[in-house]
Backbone bond lengths (Angstrom), bond angles and torsions (degrees), N, CA, C in turn:
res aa  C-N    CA-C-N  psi(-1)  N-CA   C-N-CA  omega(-1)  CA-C   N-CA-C  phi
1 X - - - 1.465 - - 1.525 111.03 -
2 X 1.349 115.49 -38.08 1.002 111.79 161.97 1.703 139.73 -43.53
3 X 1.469 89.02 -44.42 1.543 74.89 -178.28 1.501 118.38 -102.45
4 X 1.146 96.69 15.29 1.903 107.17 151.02 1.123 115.94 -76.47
5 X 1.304 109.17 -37.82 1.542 110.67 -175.93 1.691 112.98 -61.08
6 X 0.924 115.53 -49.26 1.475 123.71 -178.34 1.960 102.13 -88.01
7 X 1.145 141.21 0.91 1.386 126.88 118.17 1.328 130.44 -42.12
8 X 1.422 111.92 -53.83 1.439 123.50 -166.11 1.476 107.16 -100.14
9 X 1.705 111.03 9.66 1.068 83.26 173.62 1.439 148.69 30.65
10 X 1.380 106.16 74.79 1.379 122.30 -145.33 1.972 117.95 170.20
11 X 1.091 90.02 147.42 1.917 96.67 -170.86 1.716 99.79 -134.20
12 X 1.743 96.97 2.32 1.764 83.28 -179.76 1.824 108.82 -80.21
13 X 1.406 123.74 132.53 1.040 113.61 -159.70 1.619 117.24 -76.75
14 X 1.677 104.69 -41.64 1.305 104.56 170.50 1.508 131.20 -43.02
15 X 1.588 113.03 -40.99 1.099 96.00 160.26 1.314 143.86 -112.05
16 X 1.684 109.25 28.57 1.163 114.92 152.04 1.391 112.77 -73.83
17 X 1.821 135.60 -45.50 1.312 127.64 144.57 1.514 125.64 5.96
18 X 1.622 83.85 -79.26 1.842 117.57 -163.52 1.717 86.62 -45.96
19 X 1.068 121.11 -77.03 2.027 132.80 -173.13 1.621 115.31 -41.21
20 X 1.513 84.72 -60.67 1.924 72.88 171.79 1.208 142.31 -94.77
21 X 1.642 96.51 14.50 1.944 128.70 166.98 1.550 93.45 -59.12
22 X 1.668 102.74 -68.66 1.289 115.97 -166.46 1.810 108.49 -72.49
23 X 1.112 127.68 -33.51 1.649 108.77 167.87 1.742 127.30 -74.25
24 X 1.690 99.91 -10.14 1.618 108.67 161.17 1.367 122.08 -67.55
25 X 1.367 94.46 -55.11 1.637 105.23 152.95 1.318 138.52 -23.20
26 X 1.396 111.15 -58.24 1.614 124.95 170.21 1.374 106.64 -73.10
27 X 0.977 108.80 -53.13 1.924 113.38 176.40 1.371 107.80 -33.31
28 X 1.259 125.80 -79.27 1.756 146.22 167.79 1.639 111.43 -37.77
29 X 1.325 109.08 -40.22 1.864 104.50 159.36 1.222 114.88 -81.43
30 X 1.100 136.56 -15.37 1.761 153.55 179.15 1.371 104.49 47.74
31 X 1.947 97.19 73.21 1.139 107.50 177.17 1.755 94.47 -118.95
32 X 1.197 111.10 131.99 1.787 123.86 -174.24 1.615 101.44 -66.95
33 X 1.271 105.82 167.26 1.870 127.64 -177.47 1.387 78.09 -66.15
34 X 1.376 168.34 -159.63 1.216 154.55 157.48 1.456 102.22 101.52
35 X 1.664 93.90 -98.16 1.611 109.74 -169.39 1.571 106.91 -60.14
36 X 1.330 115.48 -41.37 1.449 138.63 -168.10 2.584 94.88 -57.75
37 X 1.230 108.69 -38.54 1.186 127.16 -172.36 2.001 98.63 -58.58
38 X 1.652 95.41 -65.32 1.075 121.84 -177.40 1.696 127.77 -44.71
39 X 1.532 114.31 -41.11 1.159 153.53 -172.30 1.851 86.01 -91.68
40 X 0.898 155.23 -66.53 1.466 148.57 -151.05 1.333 99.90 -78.29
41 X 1.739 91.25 148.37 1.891 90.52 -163.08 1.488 79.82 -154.98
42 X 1.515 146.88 -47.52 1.309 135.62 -176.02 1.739 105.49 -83.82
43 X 1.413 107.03 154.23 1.620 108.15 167.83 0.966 116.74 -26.93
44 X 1.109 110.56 -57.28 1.184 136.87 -139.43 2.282 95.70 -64.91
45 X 1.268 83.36 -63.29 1.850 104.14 177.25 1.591 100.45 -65.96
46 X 0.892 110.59 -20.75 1.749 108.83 178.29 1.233 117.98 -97.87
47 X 1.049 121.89 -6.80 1.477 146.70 159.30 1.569 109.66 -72.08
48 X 1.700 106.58 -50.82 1.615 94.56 -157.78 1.710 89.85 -102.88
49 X 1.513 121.73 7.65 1.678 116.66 167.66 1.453 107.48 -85.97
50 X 1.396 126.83 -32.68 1.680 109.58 172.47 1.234 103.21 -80.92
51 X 1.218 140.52 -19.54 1.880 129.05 -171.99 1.567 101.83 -75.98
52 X 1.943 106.38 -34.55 1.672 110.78 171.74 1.658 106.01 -48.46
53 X 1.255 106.00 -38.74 1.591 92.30 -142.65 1.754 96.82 -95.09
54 X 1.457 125.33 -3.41 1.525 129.84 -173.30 1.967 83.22 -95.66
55 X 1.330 114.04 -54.49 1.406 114.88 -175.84 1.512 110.29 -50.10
56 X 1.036 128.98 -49.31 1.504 128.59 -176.18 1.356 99.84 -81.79
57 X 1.184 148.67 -5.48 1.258 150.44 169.96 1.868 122.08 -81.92
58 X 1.513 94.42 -33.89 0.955 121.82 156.42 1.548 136.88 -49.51
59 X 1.488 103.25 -67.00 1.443 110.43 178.20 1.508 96.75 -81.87
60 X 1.164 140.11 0.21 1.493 137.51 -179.51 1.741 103.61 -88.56
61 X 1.009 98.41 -16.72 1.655 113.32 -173.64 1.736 103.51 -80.30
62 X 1.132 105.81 -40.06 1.480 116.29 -165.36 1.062 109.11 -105.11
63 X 1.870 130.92 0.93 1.266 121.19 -177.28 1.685 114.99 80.05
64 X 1.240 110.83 6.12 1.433 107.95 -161.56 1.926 116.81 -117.52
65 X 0.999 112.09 170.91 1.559 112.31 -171.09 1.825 106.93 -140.90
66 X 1.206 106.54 173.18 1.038 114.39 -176.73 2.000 110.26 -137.37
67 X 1.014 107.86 165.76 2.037 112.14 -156.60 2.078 85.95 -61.46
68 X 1.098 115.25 -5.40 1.940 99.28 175.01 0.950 101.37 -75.06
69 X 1.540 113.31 -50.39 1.592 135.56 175.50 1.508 125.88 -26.52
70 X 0.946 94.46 -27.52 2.168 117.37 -165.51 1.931 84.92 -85.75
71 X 1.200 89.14 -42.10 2.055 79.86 -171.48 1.281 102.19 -85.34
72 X 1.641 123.88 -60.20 1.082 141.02 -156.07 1.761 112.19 -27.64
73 X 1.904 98.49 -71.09 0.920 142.87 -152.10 1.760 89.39 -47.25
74 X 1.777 102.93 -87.06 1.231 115.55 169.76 1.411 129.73 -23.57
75 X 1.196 104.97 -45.80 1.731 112.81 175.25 1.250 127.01 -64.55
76 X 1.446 110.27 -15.40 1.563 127.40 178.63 1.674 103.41 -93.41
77 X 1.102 89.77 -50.97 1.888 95.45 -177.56 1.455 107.86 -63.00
78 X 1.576 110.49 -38.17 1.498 108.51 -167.24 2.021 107.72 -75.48
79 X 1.623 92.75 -20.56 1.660 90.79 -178.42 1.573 130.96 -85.59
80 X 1.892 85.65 -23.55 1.559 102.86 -174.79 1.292 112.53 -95.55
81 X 1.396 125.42 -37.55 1.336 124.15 163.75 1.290 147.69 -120.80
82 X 1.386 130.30 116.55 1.484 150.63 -155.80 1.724 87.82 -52.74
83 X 1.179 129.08 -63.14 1.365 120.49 -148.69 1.809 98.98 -81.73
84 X 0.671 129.71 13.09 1.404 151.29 170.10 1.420 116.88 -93.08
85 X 1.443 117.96 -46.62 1.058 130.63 -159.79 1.378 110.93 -90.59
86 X 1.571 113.88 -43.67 1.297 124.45 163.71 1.481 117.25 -71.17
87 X 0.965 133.29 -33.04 1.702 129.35 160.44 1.463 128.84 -46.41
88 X 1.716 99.22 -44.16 1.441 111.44 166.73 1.123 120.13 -86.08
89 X 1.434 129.51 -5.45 1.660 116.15 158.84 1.242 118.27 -78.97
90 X 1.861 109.50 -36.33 1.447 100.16 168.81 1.453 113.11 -61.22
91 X 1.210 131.75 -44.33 1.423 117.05 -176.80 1.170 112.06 -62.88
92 X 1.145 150.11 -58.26 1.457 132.12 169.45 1.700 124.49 -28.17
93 X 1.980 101.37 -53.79 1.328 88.14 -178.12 1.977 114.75 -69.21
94 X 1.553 112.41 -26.75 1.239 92.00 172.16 1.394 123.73 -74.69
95 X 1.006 143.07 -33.62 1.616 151.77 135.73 1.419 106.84 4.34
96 X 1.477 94.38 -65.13 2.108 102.68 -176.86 1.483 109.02 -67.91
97 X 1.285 114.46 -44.05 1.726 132.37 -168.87 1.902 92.09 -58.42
98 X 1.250 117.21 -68.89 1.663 131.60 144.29 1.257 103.17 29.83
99 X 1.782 88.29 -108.20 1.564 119.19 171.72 1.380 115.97 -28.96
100 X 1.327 120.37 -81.60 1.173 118.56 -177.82 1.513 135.08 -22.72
101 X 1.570 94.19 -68.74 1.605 110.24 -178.59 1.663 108.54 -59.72
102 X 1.693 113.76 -44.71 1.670 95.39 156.04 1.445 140.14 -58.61
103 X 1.622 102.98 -11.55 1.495 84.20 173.53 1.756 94.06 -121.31
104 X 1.199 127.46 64.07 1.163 114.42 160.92 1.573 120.88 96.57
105 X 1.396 94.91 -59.74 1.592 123.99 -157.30 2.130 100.73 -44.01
106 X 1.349 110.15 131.30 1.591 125.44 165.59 1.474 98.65 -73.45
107 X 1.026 130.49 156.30 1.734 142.11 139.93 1.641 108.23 -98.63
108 X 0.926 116.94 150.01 0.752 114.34 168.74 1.349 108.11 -160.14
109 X 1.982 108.43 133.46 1.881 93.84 -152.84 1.907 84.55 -126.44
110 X 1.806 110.44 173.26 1.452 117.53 -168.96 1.678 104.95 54.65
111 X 1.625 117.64 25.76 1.378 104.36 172.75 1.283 105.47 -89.55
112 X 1.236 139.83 166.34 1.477 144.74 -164.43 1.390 107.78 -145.11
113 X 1.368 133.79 103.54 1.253 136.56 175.30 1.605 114.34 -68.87
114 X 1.152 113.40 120.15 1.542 109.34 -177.81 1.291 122.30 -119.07
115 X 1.220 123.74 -0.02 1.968 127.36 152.41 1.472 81.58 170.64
116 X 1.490 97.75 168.50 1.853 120.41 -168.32 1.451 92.27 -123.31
117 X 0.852 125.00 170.10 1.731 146.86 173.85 1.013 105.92 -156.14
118 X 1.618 107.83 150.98 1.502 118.81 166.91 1.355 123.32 -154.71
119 X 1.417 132.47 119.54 1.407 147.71 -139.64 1.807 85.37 -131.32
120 X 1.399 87.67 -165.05 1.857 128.49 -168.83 1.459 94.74 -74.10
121 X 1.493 109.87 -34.23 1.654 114.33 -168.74 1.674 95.72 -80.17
122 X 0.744 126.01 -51.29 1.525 138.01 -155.91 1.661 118.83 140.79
123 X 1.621 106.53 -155.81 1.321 82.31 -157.37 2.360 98.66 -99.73
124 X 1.188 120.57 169.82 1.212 123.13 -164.86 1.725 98.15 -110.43
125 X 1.438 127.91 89.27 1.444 96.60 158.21 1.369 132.76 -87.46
126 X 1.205 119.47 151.19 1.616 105.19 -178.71 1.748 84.43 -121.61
127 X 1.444 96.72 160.23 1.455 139.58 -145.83 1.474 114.52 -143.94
128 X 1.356 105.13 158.31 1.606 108.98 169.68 1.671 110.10 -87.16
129 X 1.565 126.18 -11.59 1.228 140.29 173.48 1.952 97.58 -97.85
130 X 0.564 114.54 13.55 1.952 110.48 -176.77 1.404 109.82 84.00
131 X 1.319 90.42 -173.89 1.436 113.11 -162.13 1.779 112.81 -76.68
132 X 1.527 106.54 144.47 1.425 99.28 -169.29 1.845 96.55 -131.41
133 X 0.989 116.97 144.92 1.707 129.33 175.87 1.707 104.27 -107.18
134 X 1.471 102.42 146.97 1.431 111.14 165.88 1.265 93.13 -173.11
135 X 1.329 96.18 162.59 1.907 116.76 148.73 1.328 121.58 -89.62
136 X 1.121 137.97 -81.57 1.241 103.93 146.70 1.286 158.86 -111.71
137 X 1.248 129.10 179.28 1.551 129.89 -178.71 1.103 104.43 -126.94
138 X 1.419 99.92 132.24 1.514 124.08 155.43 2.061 111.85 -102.06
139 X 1.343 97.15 133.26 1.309 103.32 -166.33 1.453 97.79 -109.86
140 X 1.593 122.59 106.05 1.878 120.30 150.32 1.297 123.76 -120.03
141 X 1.569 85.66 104.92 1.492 97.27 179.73 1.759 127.64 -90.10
142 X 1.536 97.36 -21.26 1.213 108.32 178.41 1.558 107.52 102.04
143 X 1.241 122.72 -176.45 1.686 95.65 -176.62 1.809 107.94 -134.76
144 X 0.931 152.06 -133.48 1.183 140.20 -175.30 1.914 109.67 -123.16
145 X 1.177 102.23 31.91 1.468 110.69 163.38 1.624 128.26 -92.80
146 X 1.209 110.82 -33.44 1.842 117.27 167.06 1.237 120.08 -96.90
147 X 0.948 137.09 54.53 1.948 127.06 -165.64 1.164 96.38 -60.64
148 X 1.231 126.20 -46.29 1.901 113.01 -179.59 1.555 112.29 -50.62
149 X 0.865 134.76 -7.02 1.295 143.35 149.37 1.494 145.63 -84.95
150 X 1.327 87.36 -11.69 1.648 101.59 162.46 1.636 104.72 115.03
151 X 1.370 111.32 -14.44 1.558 120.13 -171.71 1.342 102.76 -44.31
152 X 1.493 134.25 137.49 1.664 131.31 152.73 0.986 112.96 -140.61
153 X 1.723 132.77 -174.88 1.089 124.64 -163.96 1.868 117.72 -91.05
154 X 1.534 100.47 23.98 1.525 97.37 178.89 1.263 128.99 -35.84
155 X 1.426 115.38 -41.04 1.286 113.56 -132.34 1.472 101.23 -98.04
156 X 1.384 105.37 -33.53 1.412 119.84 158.05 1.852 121.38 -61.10
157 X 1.183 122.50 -19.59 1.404 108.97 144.50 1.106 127.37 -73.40
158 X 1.258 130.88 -44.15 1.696 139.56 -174.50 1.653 87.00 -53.25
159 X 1.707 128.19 -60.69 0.960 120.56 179.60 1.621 129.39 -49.49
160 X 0.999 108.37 -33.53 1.732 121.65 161.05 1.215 124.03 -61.96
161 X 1.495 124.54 -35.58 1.428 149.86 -179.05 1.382 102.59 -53.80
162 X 1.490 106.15 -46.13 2.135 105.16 -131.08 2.359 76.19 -125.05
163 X 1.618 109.60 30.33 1.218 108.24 -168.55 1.710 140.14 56.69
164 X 1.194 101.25 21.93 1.676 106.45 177.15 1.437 110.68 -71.52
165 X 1.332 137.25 140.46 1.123 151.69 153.87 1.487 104.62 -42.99
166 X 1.435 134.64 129.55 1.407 118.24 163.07 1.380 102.98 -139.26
167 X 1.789 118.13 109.82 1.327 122.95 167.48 1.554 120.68 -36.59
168 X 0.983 133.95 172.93 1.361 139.21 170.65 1.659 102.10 -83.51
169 X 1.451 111.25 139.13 1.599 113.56 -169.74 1.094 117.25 -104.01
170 X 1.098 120.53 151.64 1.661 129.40 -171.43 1.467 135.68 169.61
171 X 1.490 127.18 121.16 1.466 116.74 -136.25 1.437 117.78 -75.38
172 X 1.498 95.04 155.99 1.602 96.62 177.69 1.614 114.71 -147.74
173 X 1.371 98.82 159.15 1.561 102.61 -167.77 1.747 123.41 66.20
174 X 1.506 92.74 32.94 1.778 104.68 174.76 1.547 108.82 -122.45
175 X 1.224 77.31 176.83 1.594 98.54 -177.26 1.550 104.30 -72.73
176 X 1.648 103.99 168.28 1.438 105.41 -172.65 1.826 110.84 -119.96
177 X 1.103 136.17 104.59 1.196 147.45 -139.93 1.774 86.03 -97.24
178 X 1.194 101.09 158.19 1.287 105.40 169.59 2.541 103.92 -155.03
179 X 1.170 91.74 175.33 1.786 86.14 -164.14 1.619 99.02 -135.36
180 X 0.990 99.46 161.15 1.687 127.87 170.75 1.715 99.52 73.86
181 X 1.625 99.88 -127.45 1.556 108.12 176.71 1.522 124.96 -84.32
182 X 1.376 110.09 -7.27 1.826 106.90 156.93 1.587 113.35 -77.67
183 X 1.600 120.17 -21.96 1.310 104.83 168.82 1.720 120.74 -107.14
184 X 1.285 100.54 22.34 1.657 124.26 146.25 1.661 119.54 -72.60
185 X 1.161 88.11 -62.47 1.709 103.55 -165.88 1.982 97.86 -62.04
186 X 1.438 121.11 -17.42 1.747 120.94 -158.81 1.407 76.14 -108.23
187 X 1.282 137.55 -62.93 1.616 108.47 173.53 1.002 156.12 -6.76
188 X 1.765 110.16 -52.07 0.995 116.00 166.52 1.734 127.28 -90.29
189 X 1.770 100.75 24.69 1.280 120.29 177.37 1.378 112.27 -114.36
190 X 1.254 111.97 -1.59 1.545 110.47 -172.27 1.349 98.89 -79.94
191 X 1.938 87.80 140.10 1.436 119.88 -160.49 1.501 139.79 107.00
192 X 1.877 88.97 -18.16 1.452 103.74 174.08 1.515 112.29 -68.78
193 X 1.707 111.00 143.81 1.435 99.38 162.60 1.168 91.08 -137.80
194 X 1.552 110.99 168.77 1.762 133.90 160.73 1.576 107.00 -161.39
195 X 1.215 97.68 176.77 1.725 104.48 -173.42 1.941 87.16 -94.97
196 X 1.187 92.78 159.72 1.661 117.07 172.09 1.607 132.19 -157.52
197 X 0.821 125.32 -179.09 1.566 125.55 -172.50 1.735 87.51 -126.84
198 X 1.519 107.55 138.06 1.281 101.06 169.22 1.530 101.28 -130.20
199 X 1.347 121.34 143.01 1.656 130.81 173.45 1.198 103.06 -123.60
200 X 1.595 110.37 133.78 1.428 122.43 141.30 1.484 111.38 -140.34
201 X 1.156 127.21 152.45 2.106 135.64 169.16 1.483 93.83 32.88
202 X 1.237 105.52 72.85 1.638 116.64 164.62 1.505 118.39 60.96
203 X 1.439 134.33 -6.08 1.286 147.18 -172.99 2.187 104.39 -95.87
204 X 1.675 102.26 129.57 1.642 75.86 -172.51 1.467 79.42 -131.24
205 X 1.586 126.00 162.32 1.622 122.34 173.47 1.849 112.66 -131.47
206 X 0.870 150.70 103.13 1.223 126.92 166.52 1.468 111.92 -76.42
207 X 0.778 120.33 162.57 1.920 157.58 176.81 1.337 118.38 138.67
208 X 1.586 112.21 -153.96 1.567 93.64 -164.69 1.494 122.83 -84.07
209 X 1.149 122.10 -146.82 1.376 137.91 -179.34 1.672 114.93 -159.76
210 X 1.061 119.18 114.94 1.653 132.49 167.59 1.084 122.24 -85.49
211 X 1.349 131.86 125.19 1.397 114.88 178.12 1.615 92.39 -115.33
212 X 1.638 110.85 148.06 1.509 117.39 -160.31 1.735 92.90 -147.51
213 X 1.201 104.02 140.55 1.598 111.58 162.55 1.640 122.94 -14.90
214 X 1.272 113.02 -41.57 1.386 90.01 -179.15 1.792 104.82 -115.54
215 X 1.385 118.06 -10.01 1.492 115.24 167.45 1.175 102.67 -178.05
216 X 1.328 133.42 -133.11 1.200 143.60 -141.71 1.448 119.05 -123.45
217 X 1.203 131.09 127.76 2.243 113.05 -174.78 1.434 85.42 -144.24
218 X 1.543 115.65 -166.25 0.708 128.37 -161.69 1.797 134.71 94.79
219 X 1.231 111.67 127.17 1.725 109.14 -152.00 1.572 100.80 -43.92
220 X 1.612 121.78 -39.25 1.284 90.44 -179.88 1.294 126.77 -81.60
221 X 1.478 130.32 20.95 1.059 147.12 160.07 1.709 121.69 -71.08
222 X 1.070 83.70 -75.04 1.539 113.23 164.15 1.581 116.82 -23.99
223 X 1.624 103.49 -42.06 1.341 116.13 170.76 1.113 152.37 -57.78
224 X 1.602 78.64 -61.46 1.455 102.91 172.01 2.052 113.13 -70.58
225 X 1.217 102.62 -18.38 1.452 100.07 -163.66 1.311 100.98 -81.81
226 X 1.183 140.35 13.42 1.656 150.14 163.86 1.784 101.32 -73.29
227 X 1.123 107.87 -58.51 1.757 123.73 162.59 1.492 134.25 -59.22
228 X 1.640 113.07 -15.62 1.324 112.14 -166.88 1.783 87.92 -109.00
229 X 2.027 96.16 159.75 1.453 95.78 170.08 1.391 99.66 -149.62
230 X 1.258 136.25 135.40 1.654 147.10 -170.63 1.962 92.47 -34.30
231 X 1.452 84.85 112.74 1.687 92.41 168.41 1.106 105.21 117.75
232 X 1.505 124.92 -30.62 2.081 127.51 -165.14 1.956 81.63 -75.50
233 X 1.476 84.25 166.70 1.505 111.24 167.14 1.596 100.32 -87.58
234 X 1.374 114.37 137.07 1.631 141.75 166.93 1.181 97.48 -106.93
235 X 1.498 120.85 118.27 1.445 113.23 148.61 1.477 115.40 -99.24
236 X 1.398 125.72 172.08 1.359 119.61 178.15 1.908 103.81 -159.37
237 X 1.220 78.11 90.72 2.810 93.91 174.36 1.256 76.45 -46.22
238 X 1.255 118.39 141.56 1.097 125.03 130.24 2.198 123.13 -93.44
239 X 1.490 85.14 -5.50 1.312 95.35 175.55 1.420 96.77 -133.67
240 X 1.711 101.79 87.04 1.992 95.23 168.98 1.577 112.99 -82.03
241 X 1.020 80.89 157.27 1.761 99.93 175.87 1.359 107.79 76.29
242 X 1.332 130.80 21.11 1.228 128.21 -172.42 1.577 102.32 -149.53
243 X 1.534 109.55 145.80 1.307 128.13 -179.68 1.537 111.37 -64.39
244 X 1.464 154.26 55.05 0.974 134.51 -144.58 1.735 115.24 -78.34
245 X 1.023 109.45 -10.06 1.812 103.32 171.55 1.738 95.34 -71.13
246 X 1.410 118.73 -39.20 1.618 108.87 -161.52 1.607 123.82 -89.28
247 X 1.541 83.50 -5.10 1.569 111.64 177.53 1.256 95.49 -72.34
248 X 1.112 125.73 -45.10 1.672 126.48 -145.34 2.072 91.19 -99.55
249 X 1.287 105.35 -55.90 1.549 93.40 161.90 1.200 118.90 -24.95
250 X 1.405 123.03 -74.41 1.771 143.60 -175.14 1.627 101.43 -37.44
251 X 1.388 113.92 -57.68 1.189 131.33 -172.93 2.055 91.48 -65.45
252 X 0.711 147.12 -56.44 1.061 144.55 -151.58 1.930 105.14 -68.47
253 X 1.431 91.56 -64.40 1.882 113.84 152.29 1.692 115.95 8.66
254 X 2.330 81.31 -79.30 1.016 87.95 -150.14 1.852 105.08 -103.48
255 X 1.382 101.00 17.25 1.359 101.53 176.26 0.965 96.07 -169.92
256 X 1.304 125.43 86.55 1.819 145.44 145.04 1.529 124.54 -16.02
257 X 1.436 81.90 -52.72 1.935 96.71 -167.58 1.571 122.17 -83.66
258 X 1.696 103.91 -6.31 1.338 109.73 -163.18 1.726 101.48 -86.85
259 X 1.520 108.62 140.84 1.526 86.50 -177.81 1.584 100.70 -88.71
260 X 1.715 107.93 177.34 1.525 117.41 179.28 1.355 124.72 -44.38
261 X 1.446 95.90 -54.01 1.506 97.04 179.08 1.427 125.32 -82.30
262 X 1.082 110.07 25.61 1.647 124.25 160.22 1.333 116.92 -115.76
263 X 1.803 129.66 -13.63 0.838 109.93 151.79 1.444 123.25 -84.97
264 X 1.099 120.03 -20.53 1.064 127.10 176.06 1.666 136.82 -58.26
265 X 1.352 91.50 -40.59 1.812 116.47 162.45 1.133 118.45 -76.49
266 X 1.627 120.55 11.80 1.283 122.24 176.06 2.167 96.79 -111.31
267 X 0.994 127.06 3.26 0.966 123.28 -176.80 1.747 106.79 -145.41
268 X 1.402 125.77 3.29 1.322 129.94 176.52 1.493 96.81 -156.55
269 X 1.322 106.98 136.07 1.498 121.30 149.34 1.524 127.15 -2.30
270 X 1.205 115.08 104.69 1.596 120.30 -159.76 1.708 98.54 -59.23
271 X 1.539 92.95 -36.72 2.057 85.14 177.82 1.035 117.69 -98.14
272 X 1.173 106.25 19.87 1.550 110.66 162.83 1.592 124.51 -90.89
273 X 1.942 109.73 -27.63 1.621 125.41 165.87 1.128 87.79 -65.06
């Protein structure tokens, strides 16, 4: 934040916020000071695409990164290059292999858990490799959000088993996917950002909004989707805090001749009119 601050010259906080909302933004789409330039169409985005491109110029100067950086970086290396990609899986798996063998821990892989028990001794799992004893168990199964990964609903029976309460499941704090020709038409928007107000069942959030290949992200996305459920109404301001029927009156007022989508591209994303 700092060294936005002394770009922008400036201590007002909101829009030091407002700038590095929107250059987190680009970071997380891993769009460069460049593309990020290209993509900006309000002051506002044209404002926070040259502070991107002195800021990343910056920490490039010094060798240094910032917490986008931790994802960013990797995600580029891991997409663009194979010999990169394979180096860092081996290091992870030896990293994990590592851990383990210092603290003890067996792996043991194609094992198949097939019901748990638990007596006076502790608890009994049985297995497709045999029977195993402990006191205790810790159970991670993962939860029923990745199945391409193997995730299922184990863990939530064992939890049912041994008396756990288990709410009814359902995701939150994700992105919002959308299909056919509405996630055609946002395609060719991925990369856009702006701030927004999002509503659903009485809950409202402002911050920004991402639009990405297959729908929509962004924290105020992210938010609201804790609250939304297939079927509720989503709303989404694209002009919060502002009257937008009286906006556009005013605008009409005081400039007759201008068409819509020029006023409009003066306060939203030109590819976004």
């Amino acid at each position: 934040m700092s060294i936005i601050q002394e770009l922008l010259a400036t201590t007002d906080k909101a829009r030091l916020r407002h700038v590095q909302g929107i250059i987190s933004l680009w970071k997380n789409a891993l769009l460069e000071p460049d593309d990020a330039a290209r993509e900006a169409v309000t002051p506002g985005d044209v404002e926070a695409a040259n502070v991107y491109r002195s800021y990343a110029a910056t920490l490039a100067a010094y060798q240094a990164g910032d917490f986008d950086d931790l994802i960013r970086i990797p995600a580029l290396l891991l997409a663009s290059n194979e010999e990169v990609r394979t180096r860092w899986q081996n290091r992870v798996r030896y990293l994990l292999v590592d851990e383990c063998q210092a603290a003890g821990v067996q792996v043991r892989t194609d094992c198949s858990v097939q019901r748990i028990e638990h007596g006076s001794d502790g608890f009994r799992v049985h297995t497709s490799h045999g029977l195993f004893h402990c006191a205790s168990l810790v159970v991670a199964t993962g939860g029923l959000s990745i199945p391409s990964m193997g995730a299922t609903g184990f863990g939530y029976e064992i939890a049912r088993q041994f008396g756990h309460a288990v709410l009814p499941t359902r995701a939150g704090l994700v992105p919002l996917t959308l299909s056919g020709k509405h996630q055609e038409r946002l395609a060719e928007l991925r990369g856009v950002a702006l701030p927004i107000e999002a509503r659903c069942n009485g809950k409202s959030f402002q911050n920004f909004m991402l639009l990405t290949h297959r729908g929509v992200s962004g924290p105020a996305i992210l938010q609201i989707s804790s609250f939304w459920q297939p079927g509720d109404a989503l709303e989404l301001d694209l002009l919060p805090g502002q009257d937008a029927g009286e906006w556009l009156r005013q605008m009409k007022r005081e400039r007759p001749a201008a068409e819509l989508r020029t006023v409009l591209g003066e306060v939203l994303p030109k590819r976004l009119v």
